[in-house]
C-alpha positions as CSV (number, residue, x, y, z in Angstrom):
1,X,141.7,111.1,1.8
2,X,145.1,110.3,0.4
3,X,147.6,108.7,3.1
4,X,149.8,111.1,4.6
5,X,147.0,113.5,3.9
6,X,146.2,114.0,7.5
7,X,149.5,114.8,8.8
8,X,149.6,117.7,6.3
9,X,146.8,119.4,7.0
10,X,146.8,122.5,8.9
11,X,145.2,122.3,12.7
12,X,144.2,126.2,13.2
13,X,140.8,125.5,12.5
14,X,140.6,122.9,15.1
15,X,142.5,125.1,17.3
16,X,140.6,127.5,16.7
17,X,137.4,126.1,17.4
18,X,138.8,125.1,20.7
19,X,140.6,128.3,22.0
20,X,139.2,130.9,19.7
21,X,136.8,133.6,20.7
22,X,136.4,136.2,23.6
23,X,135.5,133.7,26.6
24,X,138.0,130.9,26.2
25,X,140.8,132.9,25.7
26,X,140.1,135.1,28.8
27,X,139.4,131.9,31.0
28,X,142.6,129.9,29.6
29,X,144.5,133.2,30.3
30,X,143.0,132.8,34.0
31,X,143.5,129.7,35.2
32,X,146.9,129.8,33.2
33,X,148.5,133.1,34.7
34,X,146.6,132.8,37.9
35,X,145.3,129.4,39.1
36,X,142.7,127.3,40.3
37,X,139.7,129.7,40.7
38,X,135.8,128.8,41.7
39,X,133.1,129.9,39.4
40,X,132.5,132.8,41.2
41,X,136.3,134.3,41.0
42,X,136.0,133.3,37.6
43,X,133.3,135.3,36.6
44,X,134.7,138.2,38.9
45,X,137.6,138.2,36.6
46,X,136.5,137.5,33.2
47,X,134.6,141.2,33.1
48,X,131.8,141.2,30.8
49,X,130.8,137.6,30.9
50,X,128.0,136.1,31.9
51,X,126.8,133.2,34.3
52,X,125.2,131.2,31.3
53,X,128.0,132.1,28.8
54,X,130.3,131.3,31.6
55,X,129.2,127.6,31.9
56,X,128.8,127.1,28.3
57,X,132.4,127.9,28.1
58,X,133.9,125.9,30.8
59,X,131.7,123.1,29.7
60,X,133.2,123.1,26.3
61,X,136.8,124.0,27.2
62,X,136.4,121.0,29.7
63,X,134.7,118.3,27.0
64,X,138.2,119.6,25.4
65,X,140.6,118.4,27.6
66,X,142.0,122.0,28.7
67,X,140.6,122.4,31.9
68,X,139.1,120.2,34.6
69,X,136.1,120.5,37.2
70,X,136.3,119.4,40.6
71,X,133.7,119.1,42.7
72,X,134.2,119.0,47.1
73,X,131.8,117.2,48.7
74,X,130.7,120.1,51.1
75,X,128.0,122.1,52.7
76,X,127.5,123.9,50.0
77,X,129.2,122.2,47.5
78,X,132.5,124.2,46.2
79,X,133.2,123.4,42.7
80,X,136.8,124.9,41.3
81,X,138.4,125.2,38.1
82,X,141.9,124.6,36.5
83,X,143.6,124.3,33.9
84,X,145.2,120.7,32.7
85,X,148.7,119.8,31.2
86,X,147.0,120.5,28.0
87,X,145.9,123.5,28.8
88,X,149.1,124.3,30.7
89,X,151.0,123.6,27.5
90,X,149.3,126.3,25.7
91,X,151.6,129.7,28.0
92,X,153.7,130.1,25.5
93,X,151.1,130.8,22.9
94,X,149.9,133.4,25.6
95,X,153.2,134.1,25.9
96,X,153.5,134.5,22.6
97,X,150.8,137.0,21.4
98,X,151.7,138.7,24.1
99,X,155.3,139.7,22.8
100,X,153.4,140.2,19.3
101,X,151.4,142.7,20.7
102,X,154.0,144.7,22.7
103,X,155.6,144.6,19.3
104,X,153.3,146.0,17.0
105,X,152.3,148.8,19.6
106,X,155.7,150.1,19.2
107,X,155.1,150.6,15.1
């Protein structure tokens, strides 16, 4: 690779690969608009997902750097989700596509 190379080189892949499909999206959107939430509230909300899925996601989206896990030290354990700066600096996409889409439904 040429110097300078890097810098040019357009990040959506890697983007993608972190954000993209049904599951990320829909938990980012979550914890972004909404909050800390437990597994449970999570799955609750993200309609059509499931618990395996679910995990695989949040694992990933976690190794990531765009959410964290936190674990309480209770009887049961609770374990609850949110989203990190990271994450959090990713609204105005949601934002974003949002606007885009209000848009191109008025076409």
């Amino acid at each position: 690779m040429v110097d300078g190379e890097q810098d040019t080189l357009c990040p959506a892949p890697i983007v993608f690969t972190m954000i993209g499909g049904k599951w990320k999206l829909a938990i980012l959107k979550t914890l972004i608009f909404h909050g800390t939430k437990r597994f449970g509230e999570l799955r609750r909300e993200v309609d059509g997902v499931t618990q395996t899925m679910l995990t695989k996601q949040l694992r990933t989206l976690e190794a990531d750097g765009l959410i964290r896990r936190e674990i309480f030290a209770e009887v049961p354990p609770r374990v609850e989700y949110s989203v990190t700066e990271d994450g959090l600096s990713l609204k105005p996409v949601f934002e974003a596509m949002h606007c885009w889409w209000l848009a191109r439904k008025q076409h």
